[in-house]
N, C-alpha and C positions, 0 to 999 in steps of 0.2 A: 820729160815724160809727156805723149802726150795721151790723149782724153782716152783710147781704148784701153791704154796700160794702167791709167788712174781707178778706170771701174773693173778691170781685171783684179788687180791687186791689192783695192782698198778691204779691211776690216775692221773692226772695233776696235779704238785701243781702249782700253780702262786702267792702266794704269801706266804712270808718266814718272819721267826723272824730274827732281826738286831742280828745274832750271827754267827760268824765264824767255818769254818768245821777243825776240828783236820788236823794235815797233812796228819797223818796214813788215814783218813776216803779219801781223797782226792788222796791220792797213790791209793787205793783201787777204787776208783771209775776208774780214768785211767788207770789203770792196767787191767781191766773188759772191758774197749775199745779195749784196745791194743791185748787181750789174743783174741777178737771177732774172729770167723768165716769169708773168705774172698774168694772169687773163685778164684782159681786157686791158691789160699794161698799168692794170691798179696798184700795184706796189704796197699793198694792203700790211706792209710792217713796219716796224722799228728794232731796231737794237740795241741792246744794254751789254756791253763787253763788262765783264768782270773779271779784275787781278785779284782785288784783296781776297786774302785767304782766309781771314774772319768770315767774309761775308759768301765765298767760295761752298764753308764749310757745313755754317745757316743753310745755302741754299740745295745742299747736299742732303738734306733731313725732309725735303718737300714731297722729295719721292721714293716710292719703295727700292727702287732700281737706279737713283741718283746718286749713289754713294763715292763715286768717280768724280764728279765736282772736284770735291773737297783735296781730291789730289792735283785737282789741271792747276795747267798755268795761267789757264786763258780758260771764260766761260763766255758762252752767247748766249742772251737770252732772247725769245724771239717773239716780239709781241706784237697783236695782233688784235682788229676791231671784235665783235663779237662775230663770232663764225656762224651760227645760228641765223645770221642776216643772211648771209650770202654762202653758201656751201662750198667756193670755191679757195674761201680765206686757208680756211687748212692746209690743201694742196700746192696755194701759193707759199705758206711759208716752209713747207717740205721740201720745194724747191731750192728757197733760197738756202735752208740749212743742206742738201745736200751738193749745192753749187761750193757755198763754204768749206765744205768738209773734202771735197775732190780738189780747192786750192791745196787747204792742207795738207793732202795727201802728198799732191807735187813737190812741197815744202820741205818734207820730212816730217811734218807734225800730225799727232796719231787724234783722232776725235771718234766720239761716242755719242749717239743722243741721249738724252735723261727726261721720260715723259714728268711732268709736275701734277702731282696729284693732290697738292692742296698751294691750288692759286691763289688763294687768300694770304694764306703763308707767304708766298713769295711775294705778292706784295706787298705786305710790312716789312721785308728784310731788300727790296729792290725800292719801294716805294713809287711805283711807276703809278699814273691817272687810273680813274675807276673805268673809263671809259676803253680802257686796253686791259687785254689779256694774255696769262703765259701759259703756253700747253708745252712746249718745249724748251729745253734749255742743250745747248753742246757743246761740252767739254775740250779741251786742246791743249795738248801735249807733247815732249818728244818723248817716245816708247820710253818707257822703265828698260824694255831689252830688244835691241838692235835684229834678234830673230823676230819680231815683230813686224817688220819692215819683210820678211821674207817669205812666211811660211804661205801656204796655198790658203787662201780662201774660201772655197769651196768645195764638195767634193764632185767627183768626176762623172759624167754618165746623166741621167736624170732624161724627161723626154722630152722631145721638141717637136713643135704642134708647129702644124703646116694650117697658112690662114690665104684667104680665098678674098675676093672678093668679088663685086657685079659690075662687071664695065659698062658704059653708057649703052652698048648693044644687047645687055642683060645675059653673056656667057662669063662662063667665071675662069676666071685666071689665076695664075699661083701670084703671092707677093711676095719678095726677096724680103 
């Protein structure tokens, strides 16, 4: 598959069949985090993989919309200095969870983000330094159903804006 078919056809999986991810498919997935893109090539994260299902299922009750955890096979958790320093910490780890999530995708395995809306929370059930923080966590699975793997994405139509800019001789040109 390659990268225009991966963001064509990825979507949200939220829910997964009760089967675990090979190690190799799992090295690969965090490996596609880590290689991300980051400003200023600050690398501004860490990682926390999680299997247990106990602890899957804890970190599944952190967010209103996290309730998918609890069924993956695979959780990331993606932590992060205080963002409030540097405005660009966020976008860097967006990055790296949707670099992860497009390996996935090539993989066969379905993912989802899960905003965490009590960090506190997940840090007693992650136990990760005070000094790092979790805004997100993403879920990884293979589909509960194989039409998941298929159906359209998105719907069709929608509008596309023509963008210009000023060439050094200050006329404007169309940008491809």
């Amino acid at each position: 598959m390659n990268v225009s078919d991966a963001i064509r056809t990825k979507r949200a999986v939220r829910q997964f069949q009760d089967k675990p991810l090979p190690e190799e498919v799992v090295r690969k997935i965090l490996n596609a985090g880590r290689r991300s893109q980051s400003s200023k090539n600050n690398q501004p994260w860490q990682f926390i993989a999680i299997r247990e299902k106990s602890v899957l299922k804890a970190l599944s009750e952190t967010g209103t919309y996290a309730g998918h955890l609890a069924g993956a096979a695979l959780a990331v958790a993606i932590l992060v200095p205080d963002p409030d320093e540097r405005f660009q910490t966020l976008f860097d780890a967006g990055q790296a969870a949707a670099y992860m999530q497009l390996a996935a995708w090539e993989l066969g395995v379905g993912s989802c983000l899960a905003s965490i809306y009590e960090p506190e929370k997940a840090r007693e059930i992650l136990g990760y330094p005070a000094d790092w923080q979790v805004r997100i966590c993403i879920s990884f699975g293979y589909p509960w159903m194989k039409e998941c793997l298929a159906r359209r994405p998105r719907k069709a139509g929608g509008k596309l804006w023509m963008k210009w800019c000023i060439g050094i001789s200050g006329r404007q040109r169309k940008v491809d």
